[in-house]
Structure formats: C-alpha cells, structure tokens
N, C-alpha and C positions, 0 to 999 in steps of 0.2 A: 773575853767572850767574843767570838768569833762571827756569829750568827745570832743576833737579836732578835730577830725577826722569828726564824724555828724557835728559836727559846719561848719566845711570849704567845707564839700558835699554842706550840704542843704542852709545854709546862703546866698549865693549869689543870691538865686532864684527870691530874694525882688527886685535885681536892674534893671531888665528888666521890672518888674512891676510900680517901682519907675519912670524910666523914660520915662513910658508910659503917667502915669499919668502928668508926668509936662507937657509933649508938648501938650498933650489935651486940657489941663487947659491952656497951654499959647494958642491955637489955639483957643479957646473959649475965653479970652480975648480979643486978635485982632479980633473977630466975624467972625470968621469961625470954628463952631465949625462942626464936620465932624457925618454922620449919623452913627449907631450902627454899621450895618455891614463894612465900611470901616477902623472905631476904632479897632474892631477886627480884619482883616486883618492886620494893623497895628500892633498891639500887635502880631501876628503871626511873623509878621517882625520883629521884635526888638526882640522877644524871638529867633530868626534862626543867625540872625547876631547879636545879642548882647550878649548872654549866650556865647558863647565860651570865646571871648575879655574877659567876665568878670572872667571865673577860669583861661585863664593865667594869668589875673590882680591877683587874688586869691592864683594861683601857685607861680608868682615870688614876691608878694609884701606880700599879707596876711597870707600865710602858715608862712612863716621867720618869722611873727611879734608876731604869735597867741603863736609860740614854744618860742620865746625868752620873751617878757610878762610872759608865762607858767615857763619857767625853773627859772625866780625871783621872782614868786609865784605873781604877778602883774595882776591877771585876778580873782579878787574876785569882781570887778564891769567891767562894759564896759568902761569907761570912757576910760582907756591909749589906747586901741584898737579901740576906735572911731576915737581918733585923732590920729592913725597911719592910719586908714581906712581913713580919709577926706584928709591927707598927698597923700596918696597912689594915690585917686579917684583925687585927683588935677595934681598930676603928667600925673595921662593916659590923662586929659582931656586935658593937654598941649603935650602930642604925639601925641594923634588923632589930634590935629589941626596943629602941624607940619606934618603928614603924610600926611594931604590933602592939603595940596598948590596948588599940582595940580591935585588933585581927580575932577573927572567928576561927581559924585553925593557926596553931604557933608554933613556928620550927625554933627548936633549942639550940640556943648557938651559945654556951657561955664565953666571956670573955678569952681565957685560958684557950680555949680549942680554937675560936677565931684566931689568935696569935700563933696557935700550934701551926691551922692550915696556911696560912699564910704564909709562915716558915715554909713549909714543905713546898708551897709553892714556887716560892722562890728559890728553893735548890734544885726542883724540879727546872723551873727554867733554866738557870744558871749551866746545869750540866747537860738538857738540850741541844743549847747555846753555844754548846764547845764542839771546835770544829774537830775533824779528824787528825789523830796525830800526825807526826811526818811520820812518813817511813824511815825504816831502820834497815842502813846498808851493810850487808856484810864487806868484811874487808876485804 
C-alpha cells in the first residue's frame, strides 16, 4: 500500500453507502420498499450521522491497523486488513448497541453487517491506497 493516507481519507466513503443499501434491501424484503425521493433523504441521513462514527471508527481502529500491517510489509493484498476491518466493524456494532439501551431513536447495526461494513471498508482503503501502476513500455 503505497498511499495510506488516500486510503484511510477516501476508503470509508463506501460505508454509508454500504449501509444504505442493506436497509433498503432489507425494507424491500419485509415489503416496504420506500419511494426514490424518501431513499435519498435517507441516504442524506446516514451520510450526516454516519460519516463521522465512521473515521473515528477509522481514527481509532483503522489508521493503527493499516500503519502496523504496513511497518511488517503485510499489505501486498487486502486480506489481513479486511479481517482487522470485519474485527473493528463488529466491535463498533456491539458499542452502538451498548450505547443505545436507552436511545430514544435506534439505528440497527447487527453484529454480521458491522463486520460486513468494516470489511468493505477496509478493501475500500486498501485498494485507495494502491498507488498507480508503472507503466508498461513497449519494446
């Protein structure tokens, strides 16, 4: 990983996308699926109160993982930083549902999808992160 720095800016941007998409998809299973412009509201929502949550998730769990992977040369594929990412995302998603015990509105996060987003997250960094190929000289 070439660029750790673009990786851990722009990588997270996938998770508020990511978990837009599953509640839609779970809302449209249970059959309510919701009309375009209330999705997009939606999606405004989740990017306003979900992008922060996600770089202190980033700051205190991903930055540590992306630099110690990096300093043992361990970031030549995503693999170890997806399962520090699925670690990480299972962790927040067992905070957020310890901090809401007694929350007046409750966002769902099961465990499974915090490990899913946290994955993604981390492959989203990961490939960020990867600088530009060389170039390829003809002969």
């Amino acid at each position: 990983m070439q660029r750790p720095i673009r990786g851990l800016l722009l990588g997270p941007l996938v998770v508020p996308v990511g978990y837009w998409i599953g509640i839609m998809a779970y809302a449209c299973i249970r059959g309510a699926c919701a009309d375009p412009n209330a999705a997009l509201r939606e999606l405004r929502v989740i990017f306003l109160f979900g992008l922060p949550v996600t770089y202190i998730a980033v700051l205190a769990w991903g930055a540590p993982a992306v630099f110690l992977f990096r300093s043992f040369g361990g970031l030549k594929n995503p693999v170890p930083l997806m399962v520090a990412g699925a670690v990480g995302g299972a962790l927040l998603a067992l905070l957020i549902e310890f901090l809401q015990q007694v929350g007046l509105f409750k966002v769902r996060l099961p465990l499974a999808a915090g490990a899913a987003l946290g994955a993604l997250a981390a492959a989203s960094c990961w490939w960020q992160g990867q600088g530009r190929p060389a170039p390829v000289e003809a002969p």
